[in-house]
C-alpha positions as CSV (number, residue, x, y, z in Angstrom):
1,X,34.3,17.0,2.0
2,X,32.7,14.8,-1.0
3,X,33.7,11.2,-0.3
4,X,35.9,9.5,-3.1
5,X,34.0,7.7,-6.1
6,X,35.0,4.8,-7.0
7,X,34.2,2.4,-10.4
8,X,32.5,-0.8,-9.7
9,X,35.8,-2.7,-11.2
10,X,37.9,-0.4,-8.5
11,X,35.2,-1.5,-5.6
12,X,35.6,-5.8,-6.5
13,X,39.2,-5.6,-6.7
14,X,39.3,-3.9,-3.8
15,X,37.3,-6.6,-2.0
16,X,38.9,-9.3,-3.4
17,X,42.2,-8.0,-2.1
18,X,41.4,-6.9,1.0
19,X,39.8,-10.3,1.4
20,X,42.2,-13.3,-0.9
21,X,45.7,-11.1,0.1
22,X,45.4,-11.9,3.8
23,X,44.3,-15.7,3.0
24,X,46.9,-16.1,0.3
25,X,49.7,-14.8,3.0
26,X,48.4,-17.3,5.9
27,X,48.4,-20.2,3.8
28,X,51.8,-19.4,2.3
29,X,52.5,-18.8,6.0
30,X,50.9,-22.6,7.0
31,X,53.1,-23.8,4.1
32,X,56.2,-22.5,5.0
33,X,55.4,-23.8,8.9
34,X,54.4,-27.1,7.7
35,X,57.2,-27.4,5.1
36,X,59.5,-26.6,8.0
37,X,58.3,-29.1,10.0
38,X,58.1,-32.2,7.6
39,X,61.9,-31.5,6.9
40,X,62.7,-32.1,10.6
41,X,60.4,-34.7,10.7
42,X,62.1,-36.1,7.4
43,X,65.6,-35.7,8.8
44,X,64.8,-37.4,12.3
45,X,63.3,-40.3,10.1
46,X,66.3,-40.3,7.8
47,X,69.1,-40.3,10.9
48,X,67.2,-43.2,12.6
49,X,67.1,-45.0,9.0
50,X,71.1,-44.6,8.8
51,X,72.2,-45.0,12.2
52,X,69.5,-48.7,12.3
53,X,71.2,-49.7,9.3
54,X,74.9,-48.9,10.4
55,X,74.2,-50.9,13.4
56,X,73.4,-53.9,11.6
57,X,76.4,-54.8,10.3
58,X,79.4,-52.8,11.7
59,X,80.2,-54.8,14.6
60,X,80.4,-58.0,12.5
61,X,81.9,-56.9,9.9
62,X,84.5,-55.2,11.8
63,X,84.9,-58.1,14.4
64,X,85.4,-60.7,11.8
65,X,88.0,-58.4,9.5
66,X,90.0,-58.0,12.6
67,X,90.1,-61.5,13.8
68,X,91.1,-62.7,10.4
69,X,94.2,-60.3,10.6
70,X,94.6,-61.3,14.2
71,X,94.8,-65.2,13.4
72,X,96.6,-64.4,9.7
73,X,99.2,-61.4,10.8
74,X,101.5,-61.6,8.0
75,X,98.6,-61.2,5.3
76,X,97.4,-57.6,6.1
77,X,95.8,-56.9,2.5
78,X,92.5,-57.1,4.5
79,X,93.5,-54.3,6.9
80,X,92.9,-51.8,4.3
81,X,89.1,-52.7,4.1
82,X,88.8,-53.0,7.5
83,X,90.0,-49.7,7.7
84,X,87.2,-48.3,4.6
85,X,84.5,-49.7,7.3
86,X,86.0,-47.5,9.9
87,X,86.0,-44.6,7.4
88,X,82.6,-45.8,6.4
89,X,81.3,-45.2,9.8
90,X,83.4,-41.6,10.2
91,X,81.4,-40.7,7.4
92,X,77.9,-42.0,8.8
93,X,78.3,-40.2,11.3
94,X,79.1,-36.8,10.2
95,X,75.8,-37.4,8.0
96,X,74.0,-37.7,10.8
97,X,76.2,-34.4,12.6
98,X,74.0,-32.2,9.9
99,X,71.2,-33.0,10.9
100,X,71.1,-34.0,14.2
101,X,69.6,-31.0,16.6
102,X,69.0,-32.8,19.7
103,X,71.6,-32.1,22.1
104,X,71.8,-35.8,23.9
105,X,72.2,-37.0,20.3
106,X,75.3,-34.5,19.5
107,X,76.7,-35.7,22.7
108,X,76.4,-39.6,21.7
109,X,77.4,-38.7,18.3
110,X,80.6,-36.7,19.7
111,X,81.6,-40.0,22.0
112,X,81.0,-42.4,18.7
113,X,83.5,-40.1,16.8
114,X,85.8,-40.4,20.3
115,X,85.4,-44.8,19.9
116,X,85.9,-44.7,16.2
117,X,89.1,-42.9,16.8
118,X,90.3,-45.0,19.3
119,X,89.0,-47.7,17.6
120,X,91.6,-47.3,14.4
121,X,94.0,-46.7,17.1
122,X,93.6,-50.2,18.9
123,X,93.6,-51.2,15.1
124,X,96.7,-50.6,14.3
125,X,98.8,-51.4,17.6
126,X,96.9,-55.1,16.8
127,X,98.5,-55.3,13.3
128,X,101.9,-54.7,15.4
129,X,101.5,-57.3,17.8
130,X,104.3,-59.9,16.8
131,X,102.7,-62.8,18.9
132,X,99.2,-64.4,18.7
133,X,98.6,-64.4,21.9
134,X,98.8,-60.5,22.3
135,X,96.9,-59.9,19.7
136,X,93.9,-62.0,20.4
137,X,94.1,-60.4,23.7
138,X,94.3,-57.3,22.0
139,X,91.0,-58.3,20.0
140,X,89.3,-59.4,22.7
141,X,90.1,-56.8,25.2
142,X,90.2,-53.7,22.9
143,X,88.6,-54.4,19.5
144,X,85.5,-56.1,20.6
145,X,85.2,-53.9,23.2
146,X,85.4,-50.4,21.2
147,X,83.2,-52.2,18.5
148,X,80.9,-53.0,21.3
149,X,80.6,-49.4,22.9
150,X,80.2,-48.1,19.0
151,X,77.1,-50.0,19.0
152,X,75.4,-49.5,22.0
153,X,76.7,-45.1,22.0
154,X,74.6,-45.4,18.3
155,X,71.5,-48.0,19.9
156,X,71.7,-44.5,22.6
157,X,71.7,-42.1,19.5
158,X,68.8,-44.2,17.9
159,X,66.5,-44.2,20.9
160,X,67.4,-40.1,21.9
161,X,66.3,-39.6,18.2
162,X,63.0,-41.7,18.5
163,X,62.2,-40.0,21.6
164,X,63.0,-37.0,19.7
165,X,61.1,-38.2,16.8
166,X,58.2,-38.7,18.9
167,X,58.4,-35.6,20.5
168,X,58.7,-33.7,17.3
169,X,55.5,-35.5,15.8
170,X,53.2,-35.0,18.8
171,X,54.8,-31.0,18.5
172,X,53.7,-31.5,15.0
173,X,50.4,-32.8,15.4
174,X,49.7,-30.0,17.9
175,X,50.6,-27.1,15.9
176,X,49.2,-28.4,12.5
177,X,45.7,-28.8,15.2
178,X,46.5,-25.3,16.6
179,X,47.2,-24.0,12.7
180,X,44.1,-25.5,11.5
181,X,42.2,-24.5,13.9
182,X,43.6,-20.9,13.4
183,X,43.1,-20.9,9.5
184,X,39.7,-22.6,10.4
185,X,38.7,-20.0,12.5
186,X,40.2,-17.1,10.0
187,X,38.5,-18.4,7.1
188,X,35.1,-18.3,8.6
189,X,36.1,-14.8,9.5
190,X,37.3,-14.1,6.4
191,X,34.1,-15.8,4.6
192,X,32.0,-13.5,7.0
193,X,33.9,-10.6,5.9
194,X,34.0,-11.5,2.3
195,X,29.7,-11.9,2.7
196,X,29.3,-8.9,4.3
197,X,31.4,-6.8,1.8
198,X,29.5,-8.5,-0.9
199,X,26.8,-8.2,0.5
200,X,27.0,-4.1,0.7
201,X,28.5,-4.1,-2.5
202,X,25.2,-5.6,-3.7
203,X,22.9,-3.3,-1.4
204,X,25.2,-0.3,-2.9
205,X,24.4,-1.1,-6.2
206,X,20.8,-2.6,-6.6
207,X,19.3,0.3,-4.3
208,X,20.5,2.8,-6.2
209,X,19.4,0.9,-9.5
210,X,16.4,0.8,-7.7
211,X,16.1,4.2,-7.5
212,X,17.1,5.1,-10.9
213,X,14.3,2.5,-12.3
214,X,11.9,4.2,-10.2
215,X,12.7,7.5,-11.6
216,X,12.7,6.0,-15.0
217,X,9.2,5.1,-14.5
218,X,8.2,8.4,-13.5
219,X,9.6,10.0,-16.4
220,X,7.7,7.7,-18.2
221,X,4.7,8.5,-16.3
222,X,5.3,12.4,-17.2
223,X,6.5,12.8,-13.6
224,X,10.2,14.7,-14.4
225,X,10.2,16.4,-10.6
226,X,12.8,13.1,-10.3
227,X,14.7,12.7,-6.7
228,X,18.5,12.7,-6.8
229,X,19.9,9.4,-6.0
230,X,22.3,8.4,-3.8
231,X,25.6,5.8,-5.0
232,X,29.0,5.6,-4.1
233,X,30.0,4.0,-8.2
234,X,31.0,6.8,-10.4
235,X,28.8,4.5,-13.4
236,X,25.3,4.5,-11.2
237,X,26.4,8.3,-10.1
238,X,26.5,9.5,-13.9
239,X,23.9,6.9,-15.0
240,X,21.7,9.3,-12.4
241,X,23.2,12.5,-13.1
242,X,22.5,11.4,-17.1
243,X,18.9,10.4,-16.4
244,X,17.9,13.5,-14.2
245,X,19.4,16.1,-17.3
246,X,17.4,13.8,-19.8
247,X,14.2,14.1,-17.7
248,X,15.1,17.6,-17.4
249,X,15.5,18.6,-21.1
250,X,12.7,16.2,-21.8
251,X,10.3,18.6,-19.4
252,X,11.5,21.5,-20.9
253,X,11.1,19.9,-24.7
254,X,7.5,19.0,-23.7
255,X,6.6,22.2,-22.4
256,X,7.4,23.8,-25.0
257,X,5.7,21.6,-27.3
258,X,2.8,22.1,-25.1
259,X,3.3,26.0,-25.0
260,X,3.2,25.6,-29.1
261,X,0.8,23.2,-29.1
262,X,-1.9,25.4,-26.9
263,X,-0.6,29.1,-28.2
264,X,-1.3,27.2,-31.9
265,X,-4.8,25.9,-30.7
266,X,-6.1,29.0,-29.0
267,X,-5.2,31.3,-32.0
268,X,-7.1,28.6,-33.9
269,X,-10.2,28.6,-31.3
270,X,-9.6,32.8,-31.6
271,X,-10.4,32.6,-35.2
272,X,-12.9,30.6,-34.4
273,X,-14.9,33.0,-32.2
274,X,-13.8,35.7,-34.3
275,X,-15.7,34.7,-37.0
276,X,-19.1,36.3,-37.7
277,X,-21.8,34.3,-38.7
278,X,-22.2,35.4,-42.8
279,X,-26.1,34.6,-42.3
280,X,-26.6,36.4,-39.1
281,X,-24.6,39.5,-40.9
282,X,-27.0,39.5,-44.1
283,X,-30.0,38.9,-42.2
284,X,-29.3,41.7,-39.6
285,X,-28.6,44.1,-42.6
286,X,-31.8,42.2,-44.1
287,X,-33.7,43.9,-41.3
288,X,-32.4,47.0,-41.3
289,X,-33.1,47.7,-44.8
290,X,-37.0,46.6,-44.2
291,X,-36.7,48.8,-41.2
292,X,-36.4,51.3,-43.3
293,X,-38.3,50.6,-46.5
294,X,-40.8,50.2,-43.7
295,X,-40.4,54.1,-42.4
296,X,-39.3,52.6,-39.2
297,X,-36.0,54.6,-39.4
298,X,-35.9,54.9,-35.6
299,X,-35.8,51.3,-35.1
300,X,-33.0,51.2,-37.8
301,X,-30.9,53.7,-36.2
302,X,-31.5,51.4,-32.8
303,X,-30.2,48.3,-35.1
304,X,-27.4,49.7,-36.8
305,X,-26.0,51.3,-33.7
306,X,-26.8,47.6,-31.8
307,X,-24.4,46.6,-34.5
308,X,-21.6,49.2,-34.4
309,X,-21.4,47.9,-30.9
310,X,-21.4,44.8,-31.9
311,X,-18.4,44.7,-34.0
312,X,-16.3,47.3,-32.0
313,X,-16.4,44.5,-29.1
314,X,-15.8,41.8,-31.2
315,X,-12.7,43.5,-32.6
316,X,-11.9,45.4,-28.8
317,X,-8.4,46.2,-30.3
318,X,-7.2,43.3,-31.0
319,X,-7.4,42.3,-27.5
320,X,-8.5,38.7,-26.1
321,X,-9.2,39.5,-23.1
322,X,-11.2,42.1,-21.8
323,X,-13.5,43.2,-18.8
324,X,-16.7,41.8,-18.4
325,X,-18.9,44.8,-19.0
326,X,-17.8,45.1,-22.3
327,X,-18.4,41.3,-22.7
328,X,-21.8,42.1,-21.4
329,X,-22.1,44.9,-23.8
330,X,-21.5,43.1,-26.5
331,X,-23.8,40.4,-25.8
332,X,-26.2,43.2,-25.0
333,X,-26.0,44.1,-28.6
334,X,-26.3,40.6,-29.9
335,X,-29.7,39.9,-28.1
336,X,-30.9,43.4,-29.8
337,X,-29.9,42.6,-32.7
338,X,-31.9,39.3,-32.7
339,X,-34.8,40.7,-30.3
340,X,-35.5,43.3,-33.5
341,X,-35.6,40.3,-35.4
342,X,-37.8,37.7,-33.8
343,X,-39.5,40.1,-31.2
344,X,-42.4,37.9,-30.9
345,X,-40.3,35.1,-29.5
346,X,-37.2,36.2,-28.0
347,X,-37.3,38.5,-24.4
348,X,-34.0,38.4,-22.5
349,X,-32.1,39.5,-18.9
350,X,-29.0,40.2,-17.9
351,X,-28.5,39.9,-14.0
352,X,-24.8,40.1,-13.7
353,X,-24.1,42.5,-10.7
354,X,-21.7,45.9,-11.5
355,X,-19.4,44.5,-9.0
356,X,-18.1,42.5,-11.6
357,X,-17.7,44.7,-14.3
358,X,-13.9,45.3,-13.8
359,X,-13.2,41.1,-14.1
360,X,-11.4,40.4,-17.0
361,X,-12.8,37.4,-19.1
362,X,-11.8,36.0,-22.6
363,X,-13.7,37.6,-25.1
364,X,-16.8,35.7,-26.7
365,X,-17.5,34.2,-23.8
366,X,-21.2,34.7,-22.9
367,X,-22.5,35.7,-26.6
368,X,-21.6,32.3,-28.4
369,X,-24.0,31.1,-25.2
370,X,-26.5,33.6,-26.0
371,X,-26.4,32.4,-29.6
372,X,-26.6,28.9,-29.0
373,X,-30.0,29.2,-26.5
374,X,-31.3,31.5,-29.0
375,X,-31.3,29.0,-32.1
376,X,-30.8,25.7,-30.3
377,X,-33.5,26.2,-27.8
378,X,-35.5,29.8,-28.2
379,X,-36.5,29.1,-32.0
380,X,-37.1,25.5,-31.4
381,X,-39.9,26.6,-29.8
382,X,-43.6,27.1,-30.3
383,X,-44.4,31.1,-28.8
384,X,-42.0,32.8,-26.9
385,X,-39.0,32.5,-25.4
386,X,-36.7,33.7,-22.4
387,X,-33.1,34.1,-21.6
388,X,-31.7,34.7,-18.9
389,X,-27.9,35.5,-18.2
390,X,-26.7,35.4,-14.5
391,X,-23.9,35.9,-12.6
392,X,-22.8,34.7,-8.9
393,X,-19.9,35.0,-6.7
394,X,-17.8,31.9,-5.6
395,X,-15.0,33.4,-3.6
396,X,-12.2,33.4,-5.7
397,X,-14.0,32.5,-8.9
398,X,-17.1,33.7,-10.5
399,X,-19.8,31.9,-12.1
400,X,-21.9,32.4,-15.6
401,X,-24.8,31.3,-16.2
402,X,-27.4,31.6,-18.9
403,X,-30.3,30.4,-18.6
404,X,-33.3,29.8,-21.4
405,X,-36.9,27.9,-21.7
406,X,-36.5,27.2,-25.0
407,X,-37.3,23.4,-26.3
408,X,-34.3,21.4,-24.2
409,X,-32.6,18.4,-25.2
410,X,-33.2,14.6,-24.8
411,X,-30.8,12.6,-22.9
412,X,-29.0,11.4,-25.7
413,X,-27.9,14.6,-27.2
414,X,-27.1,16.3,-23.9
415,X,-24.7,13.5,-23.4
416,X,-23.3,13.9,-26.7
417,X,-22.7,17.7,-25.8
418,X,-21.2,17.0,-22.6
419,X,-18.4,14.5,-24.0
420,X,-18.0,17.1,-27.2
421,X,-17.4,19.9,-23.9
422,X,-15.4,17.3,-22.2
423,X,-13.1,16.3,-25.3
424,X,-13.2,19.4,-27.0
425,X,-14.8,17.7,-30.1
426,X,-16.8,20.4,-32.2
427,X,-20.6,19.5,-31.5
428,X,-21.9,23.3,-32.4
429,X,-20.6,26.8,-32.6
430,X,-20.7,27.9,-29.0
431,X,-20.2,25.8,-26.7
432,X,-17.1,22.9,-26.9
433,X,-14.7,26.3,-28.3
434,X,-15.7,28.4,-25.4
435,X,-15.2,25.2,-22.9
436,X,-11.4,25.0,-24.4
437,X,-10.9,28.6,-24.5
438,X,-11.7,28.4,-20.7
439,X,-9.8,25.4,-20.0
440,X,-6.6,26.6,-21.9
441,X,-6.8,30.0,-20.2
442,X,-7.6,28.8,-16.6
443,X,-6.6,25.2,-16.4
444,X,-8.2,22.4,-14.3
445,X,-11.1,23.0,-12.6
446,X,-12.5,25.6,-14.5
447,X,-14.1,24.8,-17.4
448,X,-18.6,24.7,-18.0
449,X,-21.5,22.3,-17.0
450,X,-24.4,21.9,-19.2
451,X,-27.8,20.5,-18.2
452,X,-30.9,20.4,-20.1
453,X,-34.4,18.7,-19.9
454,X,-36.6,18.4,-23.1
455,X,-39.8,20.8,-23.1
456,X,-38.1,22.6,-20.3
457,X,-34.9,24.2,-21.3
458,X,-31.3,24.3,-21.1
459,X,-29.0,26.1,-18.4
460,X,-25.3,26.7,-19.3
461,X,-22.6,27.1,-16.1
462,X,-19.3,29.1,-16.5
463,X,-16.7,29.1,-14.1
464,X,-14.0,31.6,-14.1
465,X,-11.2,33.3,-11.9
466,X,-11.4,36.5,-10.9
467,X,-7.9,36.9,-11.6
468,X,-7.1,35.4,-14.9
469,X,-3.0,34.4,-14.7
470,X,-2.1,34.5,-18.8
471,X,-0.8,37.1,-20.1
472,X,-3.0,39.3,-22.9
């Protein structure tokens, strides 16, 4: 099954959630679980702020309201204020009943709602008492008394809630270490995380870049055999699949224009070696016509039917490629031709074994050679001259040679004819277009050598398949 593509934009937001979604939940988590604990803290705090400051002054007050009613019992329009500080304190303390959690605190809280109660009570049985004497006793025995125990139950309340508070902020400051430590310990897991996904992410997308740019650079190096490559983004998948159908049409486009570019050039080159030299057509018919004028009509005959030859090979039906025998034939008929000619200078051999007779070779192939020893090096020379046209097995290919002892070549314009062989660079009739023909028909490593030595002579190499691959 092909594994899911996904775009580089899909792949980062993917990270980042699978990476800031967990992080943004703990820390809302940590807030919640600190906010939760700061309001308890705050509460505690706020309960021991009330009940301090209700202690400060409610015994007084109260004590002093009552024993001014006690001593003046027929004004009572203090009683009513007296009363608002009992009402007062009702109300402090069911502000503290919300938020009070500590059950020893409830409890005290539960016995200061019992004294205030009784307190009012004892209250009001004072502002009965007829006589003064009751109701200082009353004061002293009930009033201050109640007051008294309302004080020390809340100085109870106050210390249970320090003790509380205390407990709460060491609870605190142990789970805020134990949460800090946690997050700590999660965001360096969650950083490790983050840096190893990012880190693949990178490796995901650079080596596959890498691998694009290096099949770039093959393209652009004429390579276009490029590798498939490997990615997990849908971009760097269809930049590859994009490159390797660009590289693919560009091979085909450039073979093509190389198909043109050689079937062009060796239709030229085939014109080229079709071409019959005018000179050596008017002097051949020169000769015959002497040969006859001269009675020599046997030698004629000989001549014109050395030509007939001639031209029936060069034209072999249209067709570039033929076996060698008729190439030898041909080339036969050249060398008569030009041993009728310039007999006194000119003897030649052909020593090419039958064997090879049935090898198919592109025409014009040894008799430009034969042409070119003849005038470059045979008539260069003072008496006469020898060629000598060989042929030698070499396994799968076969090897042409011609030979001559005509006048040579210095070093300087054998050089020039090897880089006119090499680039294909016309330097003379025969032998750069037969070099190309050979090239274009057989491809590397097949091709001709040329050495030469001034005074000595000039040898010519050919190598050829035996089995030529284009078609004819």
């Amino acid at each position: 099954m092909k594994q899911k593509r996904f775009t580089m934009e899909e792949r980062i937001k993917k990270i980042l959630l699978s990476t800031m979604l967990p992080m943004a939940l703990l820390i809302a988590f940590l807030l919640v679980v600190s906010a939760g604990y700061v309001s308890r803290y705050n509460q505690l705090a706020q309960n021991l702020s009330i009940s301090s400051e209700f202690n400060l002054h409610f015994k007084d007050d109260l004590d002093v309201g009552m024993y001014y009613i006690a001593i003046f019992s027929e004004d009572t329009s203090h009683l009513s204020e007296v009363m608002a500080l009992v009402d007062e304190a009702e109300n402090t303390i069911a502000k503290l009943e919300d938020n009070t959690y500590n059950a020893d605190s409830k409890k005290s809280l539960k016995r200061l709602k019992g004294y205030l109660t009784n307190l009012r009570k004892r209250m009001k049985e004072l502002t009965e008492e007829e006589k003064y004497d009751d109701r200082m006793q009353s004061m002293d025995s009930n009033i201050r008394v109640l007051t008294s125990l309302v004080v020390q139950e809340m100085q109870n309340y106050i210390y249970t809630e320090s003790m509380y508070l205390v407990s709460a902020e060491n609870a605190l400051t142990r789970h805020l270490y134990i949460l800090i430590g946690t997050v700590a310990l999660l965001c360096i897991a969650e950083l490790v995380i983050l840096v190893r996904r990012s880190f693949r992410f990178s490796h995901n997308i650079s080596e596959p870049v890498k691998g694009i740019l290096n099949n770039v650079r093959e393209v652009a190096l004429g390579n276009f055999q490029i590798t498939e490559v490997q990615a997990d983004n849908m971009e760097i998948e269809e930049l590859d699949v994009g490159i390797r159908m660009m590289a693919k049409k560009l091979e085909e486009l450039l073979a093509n224009v190389r198909k043109e570019e050689e079937t062009k050039h060796l239709i030229q080159l085939q014109l080229l070696q079709a071409q019959v030299n005018p000179h050596f057509l008017y002097n051949t018919l020169d000769t015959i016509v002497w040969l006859i004028e001269g009675g020599q009509t046997e030698d004629a005959v000989e001549m014109i039917s050395s030509l007939s030859v001639f031209f029936r090979t060069s034209l072999s039906k249209g067709d570039d490629i033929i076996p060698l025998s008729e190439e030898k034939r041909h080339t036969v008929s050249y060398l008569e031709i030009q041993q009728t000619r310039y007999r006194d200078i000119l003897d030649f051999e052909i020593r090419i074994p039958e064997e090879f007779d049935s090898v198919m070779v592109p025409k014009l192939t040894l008799q430009p050679l034969a042409e070119n020893a003849l005038y470059h090096g045979i008539k260069n020379k003072r008496g006469g001259g020898r060629i000598l046209i060989e042929g030698e097995d070499a396994g799968k290919d076969l090897i042409l040679r011609v030979r001559d002892n005509g006048q040579g070549m210095t070093k300087e314009r054998l050089e020039e004819i090897r880089n006119a062989i090499r680039t294909g660079k016309r330097a003379g009739f025969g032998l750069s277009a037969v070099a190309e023909r050979i090239r274009l028909y057989y491809g590397p490593g097949y091709g001709m050598e040329i050495s030469s030595e001034e005074g000595k002579g000039t040898v010519v190499e050919v190598r050829l398949a035996k089995k030529i691959t284009i078609n004819k």
